[in-house]
gemmi code that builds the backbone of each chain (N, CA, C; Angstrom):
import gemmi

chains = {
    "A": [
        ("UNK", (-56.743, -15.924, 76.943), (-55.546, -15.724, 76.113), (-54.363, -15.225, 76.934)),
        ("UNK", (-54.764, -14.631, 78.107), (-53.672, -14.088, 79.097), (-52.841, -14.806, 79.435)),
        ("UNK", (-53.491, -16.401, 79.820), (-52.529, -16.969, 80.473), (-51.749, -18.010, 79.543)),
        ("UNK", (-51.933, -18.022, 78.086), (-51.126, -18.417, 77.045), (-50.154, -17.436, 76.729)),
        ("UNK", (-50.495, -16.020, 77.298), (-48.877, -15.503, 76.695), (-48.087, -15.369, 77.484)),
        ("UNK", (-48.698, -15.450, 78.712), (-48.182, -15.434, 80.044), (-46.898, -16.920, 80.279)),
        ("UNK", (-47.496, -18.031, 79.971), (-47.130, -18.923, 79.684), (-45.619, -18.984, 79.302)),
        ("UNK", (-46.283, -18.762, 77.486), (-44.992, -19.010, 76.675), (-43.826, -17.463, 76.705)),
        ("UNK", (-44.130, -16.707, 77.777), (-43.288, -15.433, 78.245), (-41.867, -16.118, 78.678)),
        ("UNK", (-41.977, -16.920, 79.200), (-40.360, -17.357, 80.083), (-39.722, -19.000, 79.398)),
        ("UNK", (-38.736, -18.343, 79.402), (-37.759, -19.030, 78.504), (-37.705, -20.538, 79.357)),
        ("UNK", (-37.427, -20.918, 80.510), (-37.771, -22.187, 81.089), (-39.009, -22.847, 80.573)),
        ("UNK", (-40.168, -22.252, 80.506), (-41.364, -22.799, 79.848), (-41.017, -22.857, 78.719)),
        ("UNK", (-40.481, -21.933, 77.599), (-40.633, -22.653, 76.299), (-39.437, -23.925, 75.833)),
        ("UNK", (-38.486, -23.816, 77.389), (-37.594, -24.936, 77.656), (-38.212, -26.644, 77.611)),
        ("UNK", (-38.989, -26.332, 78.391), (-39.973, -27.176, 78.909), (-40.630, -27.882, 77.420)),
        ("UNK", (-41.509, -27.166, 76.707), (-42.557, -27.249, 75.629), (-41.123, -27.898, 74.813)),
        ("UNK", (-39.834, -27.654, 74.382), (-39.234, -28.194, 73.583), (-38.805, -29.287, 73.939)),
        ("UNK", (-38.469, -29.904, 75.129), (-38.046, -30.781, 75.205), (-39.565, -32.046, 75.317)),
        ("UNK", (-40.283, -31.273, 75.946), (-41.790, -32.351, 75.520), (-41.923, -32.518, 73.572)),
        ("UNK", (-41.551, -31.396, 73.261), (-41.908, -32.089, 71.475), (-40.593, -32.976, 70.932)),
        ("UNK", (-39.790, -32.770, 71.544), (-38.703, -33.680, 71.320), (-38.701, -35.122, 71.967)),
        ("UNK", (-39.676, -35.214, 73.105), (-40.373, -36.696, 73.316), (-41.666, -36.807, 74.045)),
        ("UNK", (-42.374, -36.835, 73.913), (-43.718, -36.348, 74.499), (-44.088, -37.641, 75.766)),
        ("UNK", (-44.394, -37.095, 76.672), (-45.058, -37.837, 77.694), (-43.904, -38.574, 78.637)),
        ("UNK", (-43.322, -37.036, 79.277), (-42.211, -37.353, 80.407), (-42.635, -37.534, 81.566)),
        ("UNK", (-42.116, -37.751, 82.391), (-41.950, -37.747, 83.670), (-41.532, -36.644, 84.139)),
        ("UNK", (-41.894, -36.254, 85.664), (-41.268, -34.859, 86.267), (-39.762, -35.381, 86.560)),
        ("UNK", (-38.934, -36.613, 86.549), (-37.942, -36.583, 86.561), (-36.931, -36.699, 85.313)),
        ("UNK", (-37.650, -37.157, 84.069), (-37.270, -36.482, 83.145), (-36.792, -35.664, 82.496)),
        ("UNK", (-38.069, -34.505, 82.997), (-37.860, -33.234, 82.530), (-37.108, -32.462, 83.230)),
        ("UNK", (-36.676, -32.867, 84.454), (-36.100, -32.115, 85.331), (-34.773, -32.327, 84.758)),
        ("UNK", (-34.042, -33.542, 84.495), (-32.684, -33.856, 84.132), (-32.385, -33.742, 81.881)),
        ("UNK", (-33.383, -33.591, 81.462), (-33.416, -32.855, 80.355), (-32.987, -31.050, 80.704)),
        ("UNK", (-33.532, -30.443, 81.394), (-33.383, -28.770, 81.296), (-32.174, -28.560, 82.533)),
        ("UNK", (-31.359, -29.806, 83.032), (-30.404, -29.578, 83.865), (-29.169, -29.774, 82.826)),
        ("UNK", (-29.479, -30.368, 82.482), (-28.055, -31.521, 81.404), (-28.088, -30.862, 79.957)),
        ("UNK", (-29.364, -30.169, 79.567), (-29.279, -29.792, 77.884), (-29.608, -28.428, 78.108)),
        ("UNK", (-30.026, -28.072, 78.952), (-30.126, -26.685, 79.222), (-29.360, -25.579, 79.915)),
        ("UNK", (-28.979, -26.179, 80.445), (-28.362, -25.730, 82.067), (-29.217, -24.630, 82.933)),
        ("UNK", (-30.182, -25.849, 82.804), (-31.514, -24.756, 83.782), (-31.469, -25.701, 85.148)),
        ("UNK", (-30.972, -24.780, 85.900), (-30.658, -25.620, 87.549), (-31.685, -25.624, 88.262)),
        ("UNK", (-33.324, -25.342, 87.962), (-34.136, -24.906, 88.882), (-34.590, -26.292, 89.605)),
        ("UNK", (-34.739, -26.107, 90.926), (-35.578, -26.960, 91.624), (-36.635, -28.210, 91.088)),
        ("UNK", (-37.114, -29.466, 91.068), (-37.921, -30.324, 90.630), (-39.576, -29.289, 91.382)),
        ("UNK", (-39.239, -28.660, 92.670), (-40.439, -27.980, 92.633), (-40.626, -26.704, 91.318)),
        ("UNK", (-39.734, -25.856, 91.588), (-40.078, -24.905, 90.651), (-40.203, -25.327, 89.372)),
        ("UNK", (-39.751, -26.783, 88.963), (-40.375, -27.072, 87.743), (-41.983, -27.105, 87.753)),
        ("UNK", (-42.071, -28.319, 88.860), (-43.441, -28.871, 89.100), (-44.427, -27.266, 88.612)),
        ("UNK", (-44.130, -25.919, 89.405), (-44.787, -24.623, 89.405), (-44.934, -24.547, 88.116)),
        ("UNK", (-43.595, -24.826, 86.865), (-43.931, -24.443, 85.538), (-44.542, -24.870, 84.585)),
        ("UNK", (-44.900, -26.205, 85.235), (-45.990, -26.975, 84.569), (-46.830, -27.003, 84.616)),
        ("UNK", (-47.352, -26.064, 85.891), (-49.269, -25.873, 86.513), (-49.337, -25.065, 85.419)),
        ("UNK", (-48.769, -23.680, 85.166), (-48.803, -22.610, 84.457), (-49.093, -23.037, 83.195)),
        ("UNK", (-47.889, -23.988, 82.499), (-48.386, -24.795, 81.243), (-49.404, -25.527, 81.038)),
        ("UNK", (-50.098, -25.986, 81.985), (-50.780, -26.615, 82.238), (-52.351, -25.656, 82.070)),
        ("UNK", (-52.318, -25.259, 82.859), (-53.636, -23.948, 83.263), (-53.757, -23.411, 81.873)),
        ("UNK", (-52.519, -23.031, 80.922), (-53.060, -22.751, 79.600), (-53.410, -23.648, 78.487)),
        ("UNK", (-53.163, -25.096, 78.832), (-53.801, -25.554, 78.393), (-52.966, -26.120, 77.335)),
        ("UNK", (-51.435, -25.998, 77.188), (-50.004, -26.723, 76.342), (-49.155, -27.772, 77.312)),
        ("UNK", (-49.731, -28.260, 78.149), (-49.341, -29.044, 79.191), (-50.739, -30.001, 79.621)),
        ("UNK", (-50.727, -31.169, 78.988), (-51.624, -32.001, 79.235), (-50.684, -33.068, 80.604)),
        ("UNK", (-51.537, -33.101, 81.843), (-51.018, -34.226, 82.771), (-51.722, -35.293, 82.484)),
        ("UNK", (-51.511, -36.404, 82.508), (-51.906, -38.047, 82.507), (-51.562, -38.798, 83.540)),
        ("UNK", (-52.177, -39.095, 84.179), (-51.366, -40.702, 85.471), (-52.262, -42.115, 84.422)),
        ("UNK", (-50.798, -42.855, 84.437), (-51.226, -43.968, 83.750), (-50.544, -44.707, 85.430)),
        ("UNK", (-51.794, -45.779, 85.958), (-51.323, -46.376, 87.071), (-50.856, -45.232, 88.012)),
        ("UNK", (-49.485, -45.857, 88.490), (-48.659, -45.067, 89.410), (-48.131, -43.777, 89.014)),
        ("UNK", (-47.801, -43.921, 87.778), (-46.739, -42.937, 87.264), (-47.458, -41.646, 86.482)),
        ("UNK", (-47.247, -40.396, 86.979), (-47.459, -39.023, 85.868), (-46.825, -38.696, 84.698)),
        ("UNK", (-47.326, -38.276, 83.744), (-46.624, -38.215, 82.222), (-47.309, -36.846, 82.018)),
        ("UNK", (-45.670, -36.406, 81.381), (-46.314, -34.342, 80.558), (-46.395, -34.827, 79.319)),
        ("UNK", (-47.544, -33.861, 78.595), (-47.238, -34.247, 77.335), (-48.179, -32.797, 76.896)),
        ("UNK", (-47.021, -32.462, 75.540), (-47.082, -31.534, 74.454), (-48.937, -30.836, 74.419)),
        ("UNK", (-49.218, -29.935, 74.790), (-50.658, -29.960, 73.490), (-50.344, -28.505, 73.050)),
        ("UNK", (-50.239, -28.515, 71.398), (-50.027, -26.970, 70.834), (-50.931, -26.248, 70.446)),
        ("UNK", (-52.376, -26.974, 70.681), (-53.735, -26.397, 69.928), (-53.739, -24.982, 70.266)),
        ("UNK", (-53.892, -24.703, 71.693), (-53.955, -23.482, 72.149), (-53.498, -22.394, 71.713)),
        ("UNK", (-51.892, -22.831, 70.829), (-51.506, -21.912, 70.008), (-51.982, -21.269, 68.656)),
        ("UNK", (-53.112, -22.438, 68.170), (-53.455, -22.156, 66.732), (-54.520, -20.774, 66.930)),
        ("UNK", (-54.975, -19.875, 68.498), (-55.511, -18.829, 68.638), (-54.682, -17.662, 68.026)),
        ("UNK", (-53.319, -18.151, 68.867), (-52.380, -17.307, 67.955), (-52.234, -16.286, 66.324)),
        ("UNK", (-52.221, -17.735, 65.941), (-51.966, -17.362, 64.502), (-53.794, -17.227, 63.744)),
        ("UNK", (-54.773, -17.304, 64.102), (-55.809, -16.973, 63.631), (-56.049, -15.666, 64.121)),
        ("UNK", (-55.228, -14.788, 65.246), (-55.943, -13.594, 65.643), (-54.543, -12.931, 64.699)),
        ("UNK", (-53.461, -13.252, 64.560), (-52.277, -13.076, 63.750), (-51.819, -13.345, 62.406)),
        ("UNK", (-53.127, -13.704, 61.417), (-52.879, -14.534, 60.336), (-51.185, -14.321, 59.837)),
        ("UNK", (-50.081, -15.550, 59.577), (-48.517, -15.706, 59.432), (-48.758, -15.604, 57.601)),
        ("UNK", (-49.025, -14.271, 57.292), (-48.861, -14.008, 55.827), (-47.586, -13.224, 55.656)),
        ("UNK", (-47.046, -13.296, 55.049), (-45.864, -12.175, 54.756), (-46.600, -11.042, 54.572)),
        ("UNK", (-45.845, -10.013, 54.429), (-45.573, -8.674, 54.172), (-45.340, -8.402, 53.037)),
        ("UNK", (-46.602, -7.814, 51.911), (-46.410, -7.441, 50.709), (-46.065, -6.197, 50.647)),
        ("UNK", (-45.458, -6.189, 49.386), (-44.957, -4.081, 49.634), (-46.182, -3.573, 48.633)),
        ("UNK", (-46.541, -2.583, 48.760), (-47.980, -1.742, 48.119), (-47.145, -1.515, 46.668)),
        ("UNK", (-45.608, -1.306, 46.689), (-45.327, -1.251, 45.364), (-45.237, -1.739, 43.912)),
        ("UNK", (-45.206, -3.084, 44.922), (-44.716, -3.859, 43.837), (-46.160, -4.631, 43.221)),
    ],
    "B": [
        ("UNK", (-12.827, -46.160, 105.158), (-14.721, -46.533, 105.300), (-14.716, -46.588, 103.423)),
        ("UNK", (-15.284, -47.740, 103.501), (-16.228, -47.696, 101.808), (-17.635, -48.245, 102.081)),
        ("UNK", (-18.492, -47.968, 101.112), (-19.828, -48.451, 101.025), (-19.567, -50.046, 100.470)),
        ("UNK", (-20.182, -50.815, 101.078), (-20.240, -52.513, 101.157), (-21.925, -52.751, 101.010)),
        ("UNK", (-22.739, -51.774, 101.510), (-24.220, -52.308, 101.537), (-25.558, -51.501, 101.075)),
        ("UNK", (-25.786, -51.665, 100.277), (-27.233, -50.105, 99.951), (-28.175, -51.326, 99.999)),
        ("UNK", (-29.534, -50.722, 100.502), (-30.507, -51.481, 100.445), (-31.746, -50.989, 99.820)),
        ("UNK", (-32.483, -51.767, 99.573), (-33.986, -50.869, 98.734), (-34.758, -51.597, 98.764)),
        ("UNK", (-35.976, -50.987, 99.368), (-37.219, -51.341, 99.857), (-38.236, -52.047, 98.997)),
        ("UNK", (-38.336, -52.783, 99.430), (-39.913, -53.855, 97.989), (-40.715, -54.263, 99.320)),
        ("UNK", (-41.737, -54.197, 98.219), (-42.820, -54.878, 98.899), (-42.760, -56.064, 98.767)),
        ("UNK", (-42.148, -56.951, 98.226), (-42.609, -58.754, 98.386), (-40.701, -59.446, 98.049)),
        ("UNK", (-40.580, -60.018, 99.278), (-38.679, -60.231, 99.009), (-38.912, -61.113, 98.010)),
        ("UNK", (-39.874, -61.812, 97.737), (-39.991, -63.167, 97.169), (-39.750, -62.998, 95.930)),
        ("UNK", (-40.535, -62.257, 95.141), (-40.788, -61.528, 93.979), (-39.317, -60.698, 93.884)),
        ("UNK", (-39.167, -59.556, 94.698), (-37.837, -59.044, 94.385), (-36.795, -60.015, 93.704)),
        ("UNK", (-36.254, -60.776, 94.769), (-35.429, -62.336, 94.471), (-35.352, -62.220, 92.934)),
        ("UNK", (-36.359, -62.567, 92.619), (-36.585, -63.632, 91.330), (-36.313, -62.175, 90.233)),
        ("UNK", (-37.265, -60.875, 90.545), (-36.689, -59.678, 89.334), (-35.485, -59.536, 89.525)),
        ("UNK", (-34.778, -59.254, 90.761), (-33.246, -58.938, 90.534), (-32.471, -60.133, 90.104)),
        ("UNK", (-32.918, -61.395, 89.922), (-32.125, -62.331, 89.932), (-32.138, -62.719, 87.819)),
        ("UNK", (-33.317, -63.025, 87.973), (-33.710, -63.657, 87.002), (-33.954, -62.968, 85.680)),
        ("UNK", (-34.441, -61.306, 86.207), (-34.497, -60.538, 84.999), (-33.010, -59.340, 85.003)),
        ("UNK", (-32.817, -59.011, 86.171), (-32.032, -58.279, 86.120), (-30.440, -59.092, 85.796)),
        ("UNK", (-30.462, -60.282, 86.459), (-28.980, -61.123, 86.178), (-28.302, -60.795, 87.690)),
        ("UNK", (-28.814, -60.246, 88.592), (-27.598, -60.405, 89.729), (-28.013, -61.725, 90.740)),
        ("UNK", (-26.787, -61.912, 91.225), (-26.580, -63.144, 91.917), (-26.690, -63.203, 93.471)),
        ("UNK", (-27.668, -64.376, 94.438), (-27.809, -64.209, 95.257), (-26.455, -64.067, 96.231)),
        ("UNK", (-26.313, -63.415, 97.216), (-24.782, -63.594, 98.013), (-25.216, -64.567, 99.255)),
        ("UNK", (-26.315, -63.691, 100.011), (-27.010, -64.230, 101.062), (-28.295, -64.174, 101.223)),
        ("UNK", (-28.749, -64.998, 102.125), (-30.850, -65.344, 102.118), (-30.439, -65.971, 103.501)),
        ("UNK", (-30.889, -65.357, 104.421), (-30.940, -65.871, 105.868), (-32.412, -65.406, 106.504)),
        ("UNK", (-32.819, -66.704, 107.221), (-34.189, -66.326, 107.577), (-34.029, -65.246, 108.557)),
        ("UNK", (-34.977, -64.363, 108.995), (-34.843, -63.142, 109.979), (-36.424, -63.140, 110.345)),
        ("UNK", (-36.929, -63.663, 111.666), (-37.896, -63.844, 111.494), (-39.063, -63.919, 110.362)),
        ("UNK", (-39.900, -63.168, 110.314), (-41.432, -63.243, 109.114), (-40.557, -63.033, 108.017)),
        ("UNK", (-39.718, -62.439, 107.480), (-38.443, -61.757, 106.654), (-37.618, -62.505, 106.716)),
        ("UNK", (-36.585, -62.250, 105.626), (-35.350, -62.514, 105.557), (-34.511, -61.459, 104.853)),
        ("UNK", (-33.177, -61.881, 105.537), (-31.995, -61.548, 105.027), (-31.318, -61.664, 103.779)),
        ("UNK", (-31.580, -60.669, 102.765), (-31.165, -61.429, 101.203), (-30.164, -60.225, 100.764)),
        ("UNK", (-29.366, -60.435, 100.326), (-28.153, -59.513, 99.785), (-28.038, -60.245, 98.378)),
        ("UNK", (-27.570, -59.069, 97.183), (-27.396, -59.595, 96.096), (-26.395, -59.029, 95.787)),
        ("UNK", (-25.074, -59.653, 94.807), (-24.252, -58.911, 94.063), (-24.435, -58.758, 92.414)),
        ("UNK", (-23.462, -57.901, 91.712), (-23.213, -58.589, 90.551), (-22.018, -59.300, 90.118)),
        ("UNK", (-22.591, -59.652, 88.905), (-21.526, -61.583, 88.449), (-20.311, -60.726, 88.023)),
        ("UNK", (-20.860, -58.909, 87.654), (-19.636, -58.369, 87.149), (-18.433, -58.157, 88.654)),
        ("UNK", (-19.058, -58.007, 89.788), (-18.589, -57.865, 91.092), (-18.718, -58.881, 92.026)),
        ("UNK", (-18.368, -59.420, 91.983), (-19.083, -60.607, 93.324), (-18.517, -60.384, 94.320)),
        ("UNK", (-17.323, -59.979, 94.414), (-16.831, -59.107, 95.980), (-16.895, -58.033, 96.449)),
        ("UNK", (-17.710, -57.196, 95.532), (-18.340, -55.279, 95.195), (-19.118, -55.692, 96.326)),
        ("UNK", (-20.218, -54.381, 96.333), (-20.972, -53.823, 97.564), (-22.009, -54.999, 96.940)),
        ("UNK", (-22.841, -55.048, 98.679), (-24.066, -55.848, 98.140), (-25.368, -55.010, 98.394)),
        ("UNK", (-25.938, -55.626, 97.586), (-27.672, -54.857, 97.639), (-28.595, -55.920, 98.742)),
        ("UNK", (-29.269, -54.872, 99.192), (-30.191, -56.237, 100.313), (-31.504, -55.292, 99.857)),
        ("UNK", (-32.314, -56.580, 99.876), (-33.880, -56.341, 99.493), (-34.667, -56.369, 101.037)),
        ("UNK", (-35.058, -54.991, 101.333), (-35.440, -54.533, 102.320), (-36.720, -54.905, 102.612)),
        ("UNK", (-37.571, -54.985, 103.652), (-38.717, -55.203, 103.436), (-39.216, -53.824, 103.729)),
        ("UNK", (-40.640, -53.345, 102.922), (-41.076, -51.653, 103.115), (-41.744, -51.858, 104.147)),
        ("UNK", (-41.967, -52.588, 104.842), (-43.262, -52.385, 106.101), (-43.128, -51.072, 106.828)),
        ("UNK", (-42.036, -50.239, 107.018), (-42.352, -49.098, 108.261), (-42.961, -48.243, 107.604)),
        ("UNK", (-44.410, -47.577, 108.100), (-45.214, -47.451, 107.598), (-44.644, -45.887, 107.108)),
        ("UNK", (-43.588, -45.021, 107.228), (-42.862, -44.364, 106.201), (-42.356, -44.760, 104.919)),
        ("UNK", (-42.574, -45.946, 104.715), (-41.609, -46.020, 103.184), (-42.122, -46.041, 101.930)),
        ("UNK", (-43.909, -46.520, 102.442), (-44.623, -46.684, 101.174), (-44.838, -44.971, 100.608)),
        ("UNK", (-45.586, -44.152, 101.868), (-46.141, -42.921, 101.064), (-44.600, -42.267, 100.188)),
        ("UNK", (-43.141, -42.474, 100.736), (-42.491, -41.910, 100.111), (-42.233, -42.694, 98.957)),
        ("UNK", (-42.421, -44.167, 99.003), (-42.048, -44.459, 97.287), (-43.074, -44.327, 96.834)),
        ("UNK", (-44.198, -43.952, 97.207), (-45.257, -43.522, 95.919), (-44.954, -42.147, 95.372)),
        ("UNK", (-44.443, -41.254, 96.040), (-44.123, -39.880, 95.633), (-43.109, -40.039, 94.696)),
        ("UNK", (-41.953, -40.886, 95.014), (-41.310, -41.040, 94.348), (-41.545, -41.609, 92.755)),
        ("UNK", (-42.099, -42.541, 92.815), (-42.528, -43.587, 91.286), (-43.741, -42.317, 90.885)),
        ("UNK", (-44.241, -41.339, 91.414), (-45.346, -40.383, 90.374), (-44.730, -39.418, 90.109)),
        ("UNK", (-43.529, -39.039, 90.281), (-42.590, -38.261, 89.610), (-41.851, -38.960, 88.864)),
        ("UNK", (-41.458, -40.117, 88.897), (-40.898, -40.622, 88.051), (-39.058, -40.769, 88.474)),
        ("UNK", (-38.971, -40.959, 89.892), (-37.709, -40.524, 90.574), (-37.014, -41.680, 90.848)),
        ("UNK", (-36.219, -42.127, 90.477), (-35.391, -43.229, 90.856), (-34.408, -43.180, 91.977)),
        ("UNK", (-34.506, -44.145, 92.665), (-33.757, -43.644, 94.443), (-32.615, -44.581, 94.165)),
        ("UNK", (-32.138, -45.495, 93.252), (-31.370, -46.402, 93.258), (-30.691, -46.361, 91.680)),
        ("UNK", (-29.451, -46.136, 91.571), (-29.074, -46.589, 90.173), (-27.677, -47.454, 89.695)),
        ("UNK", (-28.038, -48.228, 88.530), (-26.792, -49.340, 88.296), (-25.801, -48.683, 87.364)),
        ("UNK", (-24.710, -49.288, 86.853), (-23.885, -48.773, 85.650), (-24.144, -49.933, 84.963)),
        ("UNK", (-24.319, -50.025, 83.569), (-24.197, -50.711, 82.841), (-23.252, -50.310, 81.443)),
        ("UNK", (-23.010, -51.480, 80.707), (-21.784, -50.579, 79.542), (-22.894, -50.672, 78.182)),
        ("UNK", (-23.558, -51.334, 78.028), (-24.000, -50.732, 76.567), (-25.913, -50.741, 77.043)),
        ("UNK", (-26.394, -49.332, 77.003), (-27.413, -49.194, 77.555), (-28.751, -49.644, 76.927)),
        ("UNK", (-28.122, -49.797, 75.105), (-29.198, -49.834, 74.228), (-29.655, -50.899, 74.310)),
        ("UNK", (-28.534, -51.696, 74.320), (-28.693, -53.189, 74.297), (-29.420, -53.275, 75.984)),
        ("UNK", (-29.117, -53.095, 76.393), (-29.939, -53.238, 77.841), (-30.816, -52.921, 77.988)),
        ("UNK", (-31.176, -51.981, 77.124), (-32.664, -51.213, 77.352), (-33.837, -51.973, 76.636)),
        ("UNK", (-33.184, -52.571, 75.514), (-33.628, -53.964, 74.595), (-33.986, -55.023, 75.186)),
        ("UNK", (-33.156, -55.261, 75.696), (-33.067, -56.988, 76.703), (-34.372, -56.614, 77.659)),
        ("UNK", (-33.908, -55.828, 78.179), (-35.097, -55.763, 79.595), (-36.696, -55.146, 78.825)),
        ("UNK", (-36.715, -54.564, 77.894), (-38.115, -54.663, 77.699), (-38.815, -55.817, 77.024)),
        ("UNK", (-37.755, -56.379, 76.346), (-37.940, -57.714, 75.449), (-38.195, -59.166, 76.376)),
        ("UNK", (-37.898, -58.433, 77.993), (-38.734, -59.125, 79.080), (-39.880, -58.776, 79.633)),
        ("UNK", (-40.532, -57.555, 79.088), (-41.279, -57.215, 79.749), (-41.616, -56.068, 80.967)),
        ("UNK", (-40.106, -55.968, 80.849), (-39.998, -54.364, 81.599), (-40.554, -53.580, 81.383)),
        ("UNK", (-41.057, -52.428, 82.109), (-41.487, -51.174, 82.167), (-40.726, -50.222, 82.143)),
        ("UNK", (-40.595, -49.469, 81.169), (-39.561, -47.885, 81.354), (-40.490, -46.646, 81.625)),
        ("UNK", (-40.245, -46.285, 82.200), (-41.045, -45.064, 82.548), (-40.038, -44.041, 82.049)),
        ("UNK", (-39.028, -43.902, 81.572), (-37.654, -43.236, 80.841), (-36.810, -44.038, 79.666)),
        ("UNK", (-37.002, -43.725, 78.540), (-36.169, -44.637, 77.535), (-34.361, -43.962, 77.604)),
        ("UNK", (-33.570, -44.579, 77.083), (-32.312, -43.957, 77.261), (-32.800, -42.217, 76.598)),
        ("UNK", (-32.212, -41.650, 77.533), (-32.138, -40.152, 77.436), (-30.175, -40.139, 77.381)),
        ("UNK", (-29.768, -39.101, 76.362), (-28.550, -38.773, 76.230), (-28.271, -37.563, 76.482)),
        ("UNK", (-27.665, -37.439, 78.261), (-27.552, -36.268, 78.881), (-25.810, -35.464, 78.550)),
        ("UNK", (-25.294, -36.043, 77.654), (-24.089, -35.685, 76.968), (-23.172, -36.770, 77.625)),
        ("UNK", (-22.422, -36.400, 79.397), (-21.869, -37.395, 79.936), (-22.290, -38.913, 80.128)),
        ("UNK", (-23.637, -38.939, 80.112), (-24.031, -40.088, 80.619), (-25.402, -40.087, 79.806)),
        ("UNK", (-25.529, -41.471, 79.245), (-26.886, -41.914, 78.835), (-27.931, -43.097, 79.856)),
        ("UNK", (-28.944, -42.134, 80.234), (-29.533, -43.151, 81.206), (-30.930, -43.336, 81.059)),
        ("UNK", (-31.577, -44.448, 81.795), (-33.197, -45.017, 81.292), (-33.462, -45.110, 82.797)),
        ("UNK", (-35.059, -45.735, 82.884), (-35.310, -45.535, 84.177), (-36.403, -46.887, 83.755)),
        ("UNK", (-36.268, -47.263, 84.506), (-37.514, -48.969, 84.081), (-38.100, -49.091, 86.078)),
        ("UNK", (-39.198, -49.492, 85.973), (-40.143, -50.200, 87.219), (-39.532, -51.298, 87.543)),
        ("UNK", (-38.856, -51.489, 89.147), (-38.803, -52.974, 89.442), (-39.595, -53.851, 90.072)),
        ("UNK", (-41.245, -54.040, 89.777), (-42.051, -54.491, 89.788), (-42.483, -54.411, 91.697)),
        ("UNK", (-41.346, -53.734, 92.210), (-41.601, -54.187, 93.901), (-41.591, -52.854, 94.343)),
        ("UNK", (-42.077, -51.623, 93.568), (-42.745, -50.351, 93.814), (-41.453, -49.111, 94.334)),
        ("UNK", (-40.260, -49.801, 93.303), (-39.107, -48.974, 93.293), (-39.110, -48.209, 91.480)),
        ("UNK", (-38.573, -47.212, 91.574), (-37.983, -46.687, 89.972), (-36.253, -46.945, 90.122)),
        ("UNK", (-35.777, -47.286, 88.795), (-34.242, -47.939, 89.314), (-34.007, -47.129, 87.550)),
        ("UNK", (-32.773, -46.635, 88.064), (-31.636, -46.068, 87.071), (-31.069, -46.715, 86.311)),
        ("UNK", (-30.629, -47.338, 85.001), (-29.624, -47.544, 84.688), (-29.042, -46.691, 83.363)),
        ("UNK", (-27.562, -46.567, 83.946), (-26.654, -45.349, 83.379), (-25.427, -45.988, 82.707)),
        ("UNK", (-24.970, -45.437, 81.327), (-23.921, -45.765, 80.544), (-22.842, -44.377, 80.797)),
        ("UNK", (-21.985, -44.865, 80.859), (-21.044, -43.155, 81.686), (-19.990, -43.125, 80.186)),
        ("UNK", (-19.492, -41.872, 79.839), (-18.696, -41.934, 79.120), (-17.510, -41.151, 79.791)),
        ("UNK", (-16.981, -41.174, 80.877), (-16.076, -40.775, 81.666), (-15.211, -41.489, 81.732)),
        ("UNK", (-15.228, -42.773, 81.954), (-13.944, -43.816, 82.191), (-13.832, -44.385, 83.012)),
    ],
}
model = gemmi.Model(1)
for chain_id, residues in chains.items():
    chain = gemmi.Chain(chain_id)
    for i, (resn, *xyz) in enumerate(residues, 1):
        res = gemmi.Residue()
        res.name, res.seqid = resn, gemmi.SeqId(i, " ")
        for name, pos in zip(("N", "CA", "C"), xyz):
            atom = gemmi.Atom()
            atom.name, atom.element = name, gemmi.Element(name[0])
            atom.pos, atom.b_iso = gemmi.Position(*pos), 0.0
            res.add_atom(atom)
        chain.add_residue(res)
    model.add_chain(chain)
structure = gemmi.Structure()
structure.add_model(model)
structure.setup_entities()
């Protein structure tokens, strides 16, 4: 679970995760010119590459090589630990 | 000094020829034999006196490992302008193209990225600059 919160801790990664659900199964040059152009996240195509092991290692970053080419793509399962150790109920008041 | 010549590496001129010609629409300028190789420069019909492209041959044994690095990132070393991208992006898969990038709309510029079958990734970009 460490390295899922670890993960979704830095705002480039959850940069990353949005622009994969907004089209799933990019390219590292893709994603690199998505979080340059809509983000204005200037980081390196390496230091991306780094933020995708991380996404990756937890397990919201699925890699694929179809042929030649690598594709990122979305996986949110990992998150549904989240909300089962967190059940997302509101907040009843004891008063009412 | 202006740029008159960019070149880009394929593996088969033969094949190149015929994608840049036949699917892409640009026009041969020159094809001169050069020993085992030849000499092929292409323009476009929108430029025919613009810079020309020459279809390189990849043999030095540097060019392949770097266009493989390149095409598994997904990196395009070469890119065109075109004016309406959708429609282009249409045409060329409705041939059979490969996009490894569908038009992405980076605010200034909307651009796609398609395979040119000769182990290049190639750009093409709609600019809204002028």
């Amino acid at each position: 679970m460490d390295e899922l919160y670890r993960a979704i801790a830095d705002p480039t990664r959850r940069a990353i995760l949005d622009e994969l659900v907004d089209r799933d199964g990019q390219s590292l040059f893709e994603l690199c010119g998505r979080l340059t152009m809509k983000h204005g996240i200037g980081s390196s195509r390496q230091a991306i590459s780094q933020h995708l092991e991380v996404l990756e290692s937890a397990g919201l970053v699925i890699v694929e090589r179809e042929g030649r080419y690598k594709f990122h793509w979305f996986n949110g399962e990992p998150l549904s630990a989240i909300s089962e150790r967190w059940p997302a109920h509101a907040h009843r008041s004891a008063e009412s | 000094m202006r740029i008159n010549l960019s070149s880009i590496p394929v593996d088969d001129q033969e094949r190149a020829l015929q994608f840049y010609t036949e699917t892409l629409g640009f026009k041969k300028k020159h094809d001169i034999p050069m020993g085992k190789h030849r000499w092929i420069t292409l323009v476009s019909p929108e430029d025919p006196d613009g810079p020309e492209l020459c279809l390189e041959p990849d043999e030095h044994p540097a060019v392949k490992p770097f266009k493989t690095a390149l095409v598994e990132d997904g990196i395009p070393f070469t890119s065109f302008a075109v004016k309406d991208i959708a429609a282009e992006h249409k045409r060329l898969e409705s041939l059979g193209v490969r996009f490894t990038q569908p038009p992405v709309d980076y605010g200034p510029v909307t651009a796609a990225v398609f395979d040119d079958t000769c182990g290049n990734l190639i750009q093409i970009a709609e600019g809204r600059m002028g």
